[in-house]
C-alpha positions, 0 to 999 in steps of 0.5 A: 435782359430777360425780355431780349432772351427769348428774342435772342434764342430764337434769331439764332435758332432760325439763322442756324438753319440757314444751310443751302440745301437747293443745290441738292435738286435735280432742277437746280445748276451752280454756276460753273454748270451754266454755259458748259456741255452736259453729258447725257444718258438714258436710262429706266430706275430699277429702285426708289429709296427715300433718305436724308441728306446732310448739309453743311452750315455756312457757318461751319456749325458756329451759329447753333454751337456758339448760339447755343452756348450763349443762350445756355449761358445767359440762362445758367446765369439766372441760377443762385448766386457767387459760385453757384451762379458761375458754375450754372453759367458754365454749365447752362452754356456746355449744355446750350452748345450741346443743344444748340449744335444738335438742332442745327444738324436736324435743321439742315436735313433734307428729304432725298431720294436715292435712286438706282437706275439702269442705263440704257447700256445695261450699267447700273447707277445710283444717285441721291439728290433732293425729293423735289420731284416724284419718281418710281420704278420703272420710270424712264429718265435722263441721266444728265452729268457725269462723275459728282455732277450726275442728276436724275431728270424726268424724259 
């Protein structure tokens, strides 16, 4: 059992990072966009600011919490003996979930850009989306979309 432990912990750390986070891109579509017309603006970015973006888990936050508590668990149950032995296992396991849910928040961070951008007819936008490409101030783009589906594109 204690040789299986690390082997556990860290198959679980690694499918709690499991958020899909290229939807976030410029360059990537979802389904319901393929095959549909695309509004299309044009614009010059007056600023560039680097942030993050927080993904949802797919597994609503259950493998990094319940991992967590099951690693901690498991290793809670090492400690003493009798009574002791049971409140280490609870405790290693409020302690594992804690643990487990934090890195499974930092592991489904994204590197962003928030970007505002002056269009063409003089109103201003801002919109984030993943730093996949380069931009600055002063570059021209296309601004493809509209409402939640607005992406910054390089003219």
């Amino acid at each position: 059992m204690k040789r299986l432990l690390p082997i556990a912990a860290l198959s679980l750390l690694t499918l709690a990072g499991c958020a899909n986070t290229s939807t976030y891109s410029g360059d990537v579509y979802r389904g319901n966009q393929a095959q549909t017309g695309q509004s299309v603006s044009y614009g010059t970015i007056v600023a560039v600011r680097p942030v993050q973006i927080q993904a949802d888990s797919r597994a609503g936050g259950l493998l990094g919490t319940g991992g967590g508590a099951v690693i901690g668990g498991l290793l809670g149950s090492q400690v003493g003996g009798g009574t002791g032995r049971q409140l280490a296992t609870v405790a290693g396991a409020l302690g594992g979930s804690v643990a487990g849910s934090s890195i499974e928040d930092r592991a489904n961070r994204v590197s962003a850009l928030e970007m505002e951008v002056r269009r063409d007819d003089g109103t201003d936008v801002v919109v984030v989306q993943r730093a996949d490409r380069q931009y600055q101030a002063g570059q021209r783009v296309r601004l493809i979309g509209s409402g939640g589906n607005l992406s910054v594109a390089p003219y």
